[in-house]
C-alpha positions as a Markdown table, in Angstrom:
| # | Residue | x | y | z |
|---|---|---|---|---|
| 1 | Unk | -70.0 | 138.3 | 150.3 |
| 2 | Unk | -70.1 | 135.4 | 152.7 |
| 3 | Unk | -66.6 | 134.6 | 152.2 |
| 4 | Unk | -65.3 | 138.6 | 152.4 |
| 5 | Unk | -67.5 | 138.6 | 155.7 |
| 6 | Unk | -65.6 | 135.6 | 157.6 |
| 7 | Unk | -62.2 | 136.8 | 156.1 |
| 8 | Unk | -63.0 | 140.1 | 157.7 |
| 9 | Unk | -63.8 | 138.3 | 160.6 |
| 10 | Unk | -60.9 | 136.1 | 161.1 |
| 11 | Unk | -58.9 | 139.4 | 160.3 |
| 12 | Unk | -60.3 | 141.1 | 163.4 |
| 13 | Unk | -59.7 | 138.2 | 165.5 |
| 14 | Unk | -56.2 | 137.7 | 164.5 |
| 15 | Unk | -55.4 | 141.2 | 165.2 |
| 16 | Unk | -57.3 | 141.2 | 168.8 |
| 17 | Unk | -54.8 | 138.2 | 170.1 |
| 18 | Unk | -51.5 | 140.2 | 168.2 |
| 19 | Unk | -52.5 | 143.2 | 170.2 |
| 20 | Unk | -52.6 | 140.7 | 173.5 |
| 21 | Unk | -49.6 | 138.8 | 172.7 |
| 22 | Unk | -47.4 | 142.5 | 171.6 |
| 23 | Unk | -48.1 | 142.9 | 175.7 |
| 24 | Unk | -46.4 | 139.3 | 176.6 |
| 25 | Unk | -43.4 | 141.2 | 174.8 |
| 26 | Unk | -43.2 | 144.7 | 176.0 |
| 27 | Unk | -44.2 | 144.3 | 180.0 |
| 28 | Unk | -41.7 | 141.5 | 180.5 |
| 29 | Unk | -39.3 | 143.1 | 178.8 |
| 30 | Unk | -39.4 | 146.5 | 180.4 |
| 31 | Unk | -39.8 | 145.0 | 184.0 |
| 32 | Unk | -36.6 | 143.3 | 183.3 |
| 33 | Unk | -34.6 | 146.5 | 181.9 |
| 34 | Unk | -35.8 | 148.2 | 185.4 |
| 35 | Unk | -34.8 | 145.2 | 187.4 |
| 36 | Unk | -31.7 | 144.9 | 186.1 |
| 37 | Unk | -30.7 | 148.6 | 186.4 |
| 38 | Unk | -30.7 | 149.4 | 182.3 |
| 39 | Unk | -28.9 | 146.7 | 181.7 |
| 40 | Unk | -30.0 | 143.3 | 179.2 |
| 41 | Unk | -28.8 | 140.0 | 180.0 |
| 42 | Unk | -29.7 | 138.8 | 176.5 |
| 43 | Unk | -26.1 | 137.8 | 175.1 |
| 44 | Unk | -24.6 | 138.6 | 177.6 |
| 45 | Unk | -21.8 | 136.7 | 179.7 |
| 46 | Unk | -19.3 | 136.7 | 182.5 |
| 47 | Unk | -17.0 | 135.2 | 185.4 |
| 48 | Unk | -18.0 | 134.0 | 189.0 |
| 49 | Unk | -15.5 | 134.9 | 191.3 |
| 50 | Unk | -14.4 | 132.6 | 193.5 |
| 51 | Unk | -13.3 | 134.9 | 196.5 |
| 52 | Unk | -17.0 | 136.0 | 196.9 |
| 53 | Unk | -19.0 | 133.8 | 194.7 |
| 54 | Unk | -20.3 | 137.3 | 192.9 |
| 55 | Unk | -20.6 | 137.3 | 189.2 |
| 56 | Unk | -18.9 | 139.7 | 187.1 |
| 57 | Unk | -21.2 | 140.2 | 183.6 |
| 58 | Unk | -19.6 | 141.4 | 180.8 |
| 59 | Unk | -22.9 | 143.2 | 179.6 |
| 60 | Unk | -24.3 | 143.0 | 176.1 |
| 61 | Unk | -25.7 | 145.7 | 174.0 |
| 62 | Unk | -28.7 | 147.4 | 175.3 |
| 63 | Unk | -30.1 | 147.5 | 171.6 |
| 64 | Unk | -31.1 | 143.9 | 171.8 |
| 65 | Unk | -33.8 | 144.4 | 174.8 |
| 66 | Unk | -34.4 | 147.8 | 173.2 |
| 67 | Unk | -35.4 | 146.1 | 170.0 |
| 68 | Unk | -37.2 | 143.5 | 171.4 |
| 69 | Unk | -39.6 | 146.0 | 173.0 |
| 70 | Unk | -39.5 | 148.6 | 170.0 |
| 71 | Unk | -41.0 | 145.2 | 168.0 |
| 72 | Unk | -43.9 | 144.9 | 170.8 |
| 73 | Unk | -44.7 | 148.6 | 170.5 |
| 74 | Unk | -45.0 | 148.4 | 166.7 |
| 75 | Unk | -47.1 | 145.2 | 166.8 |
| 76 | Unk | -49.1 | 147.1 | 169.5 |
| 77 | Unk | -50.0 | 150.1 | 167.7 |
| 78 | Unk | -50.2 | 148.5 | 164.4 |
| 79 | Unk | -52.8 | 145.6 | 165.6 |
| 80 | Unk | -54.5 | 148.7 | 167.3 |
| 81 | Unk | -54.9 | 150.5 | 164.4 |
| 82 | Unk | -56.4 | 147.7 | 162.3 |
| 83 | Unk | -59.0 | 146.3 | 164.7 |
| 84 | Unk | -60.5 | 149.7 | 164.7 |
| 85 | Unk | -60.0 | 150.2 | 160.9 |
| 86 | Unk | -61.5 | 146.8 | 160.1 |
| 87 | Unk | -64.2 | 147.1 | 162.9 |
| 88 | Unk | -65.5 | 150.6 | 161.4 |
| 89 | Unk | -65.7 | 148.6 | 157.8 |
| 90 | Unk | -67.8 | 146.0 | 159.0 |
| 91 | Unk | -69.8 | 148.0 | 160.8 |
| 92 | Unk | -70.3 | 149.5 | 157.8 |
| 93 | Unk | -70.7 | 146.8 | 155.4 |
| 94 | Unk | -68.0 | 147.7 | 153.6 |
| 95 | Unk | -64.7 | 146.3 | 153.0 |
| 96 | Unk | -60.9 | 147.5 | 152.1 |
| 97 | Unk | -59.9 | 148.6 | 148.4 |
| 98 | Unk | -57.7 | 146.5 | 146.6 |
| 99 | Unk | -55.2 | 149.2 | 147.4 |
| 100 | Unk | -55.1 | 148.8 | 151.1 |
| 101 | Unk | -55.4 | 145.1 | 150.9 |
| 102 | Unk | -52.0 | 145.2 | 148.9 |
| 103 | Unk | -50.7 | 147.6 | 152.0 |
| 104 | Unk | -52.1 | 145.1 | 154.3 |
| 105 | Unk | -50.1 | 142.0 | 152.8 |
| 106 | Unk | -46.8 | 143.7 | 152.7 |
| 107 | Unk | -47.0 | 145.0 | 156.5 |
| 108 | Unk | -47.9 | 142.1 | 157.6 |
| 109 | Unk | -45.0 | 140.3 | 155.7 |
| 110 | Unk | -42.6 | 143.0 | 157.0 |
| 111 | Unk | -43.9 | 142.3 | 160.8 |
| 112 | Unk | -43.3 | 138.5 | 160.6 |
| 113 | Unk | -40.3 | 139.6 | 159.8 |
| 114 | Unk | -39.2 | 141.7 | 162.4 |
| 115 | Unk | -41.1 | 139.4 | 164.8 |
| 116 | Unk | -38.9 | 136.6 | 163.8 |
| 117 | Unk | -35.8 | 138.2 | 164.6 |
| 118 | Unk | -37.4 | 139.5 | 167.5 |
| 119 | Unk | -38.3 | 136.0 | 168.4 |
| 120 | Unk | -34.7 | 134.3 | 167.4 |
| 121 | Unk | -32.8 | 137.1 | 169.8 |
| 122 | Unk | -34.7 | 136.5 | 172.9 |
| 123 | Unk | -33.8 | 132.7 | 172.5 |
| 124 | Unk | -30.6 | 132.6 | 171.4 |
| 125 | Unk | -29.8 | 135.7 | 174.2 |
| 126 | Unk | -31.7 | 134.3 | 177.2 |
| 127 | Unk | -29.7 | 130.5 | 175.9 |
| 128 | Unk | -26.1 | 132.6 | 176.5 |
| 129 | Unk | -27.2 | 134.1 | 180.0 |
| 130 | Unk | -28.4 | 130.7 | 181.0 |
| 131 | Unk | -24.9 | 128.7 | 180.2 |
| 132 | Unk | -23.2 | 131.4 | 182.6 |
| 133 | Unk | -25.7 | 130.8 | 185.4 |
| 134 | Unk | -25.7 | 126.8 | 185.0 |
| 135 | Unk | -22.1 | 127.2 | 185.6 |
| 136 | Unk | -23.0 | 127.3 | 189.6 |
| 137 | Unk | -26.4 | 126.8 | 189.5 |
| 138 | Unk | -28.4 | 123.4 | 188.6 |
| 139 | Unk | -30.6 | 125.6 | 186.3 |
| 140 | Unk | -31.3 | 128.9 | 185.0 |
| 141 | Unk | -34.4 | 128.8 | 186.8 |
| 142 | Unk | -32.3 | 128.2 | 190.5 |
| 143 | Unk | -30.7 | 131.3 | 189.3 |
| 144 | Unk | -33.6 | 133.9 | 189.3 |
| 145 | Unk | -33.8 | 135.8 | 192.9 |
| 146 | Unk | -30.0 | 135.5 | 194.0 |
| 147 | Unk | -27.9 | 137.8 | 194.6 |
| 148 | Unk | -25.6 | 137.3 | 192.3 |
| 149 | Unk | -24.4 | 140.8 | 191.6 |
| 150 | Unk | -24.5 | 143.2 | 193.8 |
| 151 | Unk | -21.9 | 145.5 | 192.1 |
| 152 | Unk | -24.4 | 146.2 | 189.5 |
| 153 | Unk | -27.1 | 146.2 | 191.8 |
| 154 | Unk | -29.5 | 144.2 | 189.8 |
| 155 | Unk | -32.9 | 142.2 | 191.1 |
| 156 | Unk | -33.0 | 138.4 | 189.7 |
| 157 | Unk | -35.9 | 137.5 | 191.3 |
| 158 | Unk | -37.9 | 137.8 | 187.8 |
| 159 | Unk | -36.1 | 137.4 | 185.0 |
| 160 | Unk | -36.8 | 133.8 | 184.4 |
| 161 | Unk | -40.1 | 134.3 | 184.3 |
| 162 | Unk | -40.1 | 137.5 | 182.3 |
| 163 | Unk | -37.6 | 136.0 | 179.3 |
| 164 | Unk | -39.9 | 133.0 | 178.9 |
| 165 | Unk | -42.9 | 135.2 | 178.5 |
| 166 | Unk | -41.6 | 137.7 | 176.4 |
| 167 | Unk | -40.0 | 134.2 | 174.3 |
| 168 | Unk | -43.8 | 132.8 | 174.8 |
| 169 | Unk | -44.9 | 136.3 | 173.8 |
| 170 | Unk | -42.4 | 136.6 | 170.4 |
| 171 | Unk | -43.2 | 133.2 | 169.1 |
| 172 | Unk | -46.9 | 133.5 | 169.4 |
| 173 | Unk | -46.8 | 136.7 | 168.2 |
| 174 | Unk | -45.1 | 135.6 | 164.6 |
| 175 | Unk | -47.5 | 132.4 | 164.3 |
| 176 | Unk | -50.4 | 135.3 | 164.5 |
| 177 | Unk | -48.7 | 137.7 | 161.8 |
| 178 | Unk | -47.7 | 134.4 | 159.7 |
| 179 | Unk | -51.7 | 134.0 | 159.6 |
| 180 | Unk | -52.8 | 137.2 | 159.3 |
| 181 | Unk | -50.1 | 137.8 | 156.4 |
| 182 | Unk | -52.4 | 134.7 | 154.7 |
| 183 | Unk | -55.5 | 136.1 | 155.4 |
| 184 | Unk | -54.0 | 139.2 | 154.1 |
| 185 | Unk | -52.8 | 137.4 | 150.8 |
| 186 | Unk | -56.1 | 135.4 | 150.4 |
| 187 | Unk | -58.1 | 139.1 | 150.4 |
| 188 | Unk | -55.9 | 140.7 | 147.7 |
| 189 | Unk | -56.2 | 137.1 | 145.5 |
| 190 | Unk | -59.6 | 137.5 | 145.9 |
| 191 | Unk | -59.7 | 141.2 | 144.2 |
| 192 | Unk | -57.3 | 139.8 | 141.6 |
| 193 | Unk | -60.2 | 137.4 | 140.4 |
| 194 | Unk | -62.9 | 139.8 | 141.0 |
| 195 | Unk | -60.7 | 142.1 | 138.6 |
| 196 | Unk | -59.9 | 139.7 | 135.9 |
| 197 | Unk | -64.0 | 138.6 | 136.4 |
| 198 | Unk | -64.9 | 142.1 | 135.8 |
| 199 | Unk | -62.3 | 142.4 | 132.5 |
| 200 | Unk | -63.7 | 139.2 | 131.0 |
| 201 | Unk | -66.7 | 140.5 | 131.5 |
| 202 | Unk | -66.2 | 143.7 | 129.5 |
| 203 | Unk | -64.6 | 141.8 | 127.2 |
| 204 | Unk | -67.2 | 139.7 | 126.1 |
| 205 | Unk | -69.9 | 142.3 | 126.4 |
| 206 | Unk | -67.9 | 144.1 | 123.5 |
| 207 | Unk | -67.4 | 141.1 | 121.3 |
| 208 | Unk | -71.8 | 140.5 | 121.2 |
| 209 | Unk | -71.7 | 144.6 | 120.6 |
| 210 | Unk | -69.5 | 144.1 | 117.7 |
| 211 | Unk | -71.3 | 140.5 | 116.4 |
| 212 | Unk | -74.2 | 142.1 | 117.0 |
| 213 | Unk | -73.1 | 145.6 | 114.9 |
| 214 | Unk | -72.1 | 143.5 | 111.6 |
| 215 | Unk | -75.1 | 141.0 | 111.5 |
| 216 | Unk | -77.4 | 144.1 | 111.6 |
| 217 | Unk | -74.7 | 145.5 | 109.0 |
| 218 | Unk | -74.8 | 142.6 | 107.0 |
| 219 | Unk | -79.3 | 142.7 | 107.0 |
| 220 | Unk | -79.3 | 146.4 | 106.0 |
| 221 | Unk | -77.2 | 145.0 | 102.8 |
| 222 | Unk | -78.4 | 142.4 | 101.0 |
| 223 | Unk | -77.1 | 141.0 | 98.3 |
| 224 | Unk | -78.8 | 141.8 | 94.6 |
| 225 | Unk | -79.2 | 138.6 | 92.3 |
């Protein structure tokens, strides 16, 4: 029981920092979608001109900011829904069936999933904008709050900072669902044993029934010399 209690506990812990960390993924990410007028730098590339020193982007996709915050949403609403599932059980003193322990382990595999790939666009995205705007500036960093396209009408003044936290935000959240897809694991393990416990168990007990049946056979019939 002790052991079921500080699993549950670790469980509602890990899900209270993916519900903070599913934040450092969504805000950033839609502030810099408004900022930049609907448009995502992540991939993305271009030209500076020389005449004007403006930069012409050849835009990416919207889909890869859009999944980056659809990711954040899910994590959200699904961390949501399990600290107040898991809180109710203990509050209860009761814990999950073996059922929704073996849900538990393959949402949380199919999260860290999704959270990686989250996690590997933002990088590899925010890497490709960076090595257009190093081309003039000394860093990415000196890039954020010029105006640097006014064509498109965008505001630079944030995005450094809101990349790396959504990037701070993706890779914190996947160490949290790597852990929690463990702790997950470790629960359903732990009604596999309890099962095969309660089968031995059964087992036995009808092996002394059936000693027990044929010595009292065996006294009811003695032999006659």
């Amino acid at each position: 029981m002790a052991f079921t209690n500080v699993l549950l506990l670790s469980q509602i812990a890990g899900y209270v920092v993916a519900l903070i960390l599913s934040l450092c993924i969504i805000v950033p990410m839609s502030l810099h979608q408004d900022e930049f007028r609907g448009h995502c730098l992540l991939f993305s590339t271009g030209n500076w001109r020389e005449s004007d020193g403006q930069f012409v982007p050849d835009w990416a996709s919207q889909m890869y900011c859009n999944y980056t915050i659809f990711v954040g949403l899910i994590l959200f609403l699904t961390a949501a829904v399990q600290i107040y599932r898991l809180s109710m059980l203990m509050y209860k003193g009761e814990d999950s069936s073996f059922l929704s322990a073996f849900v538990d382990v393959i949402t949380s595999v199919f999260l860290t999933s999704i959270t990686l790939i989250a996690a590997v666009i933002i990088t590899l995205g925010f890497m490709t904008w960076c090595q257009c705007m190093t081309k003039r500036f000394p860093s990415c960093e000196l890039a954020a709050g010029n105006d640097i396209d006014k064509a498109d009408n965008i505001d630079t003044s944030g995005f450094h900072i809101e990349l790396g936290a959504a990037q701070f935000g993706t890779w914190s959240s996947l160490s949290i669902w790597v852990g929690l897809s463990v702790f997950a694991t470790l629960k359903l393990l732990r009604y596999h044993q309890l099962e095969n416990m309660k089968v031995s168990m059964y087992r036995e007990r009808q092996r002394l029934i059936e000693a027990a049946s044929s010595s009292s056979g065996s006294n009811k019939h003695p032999e006659i010399g």
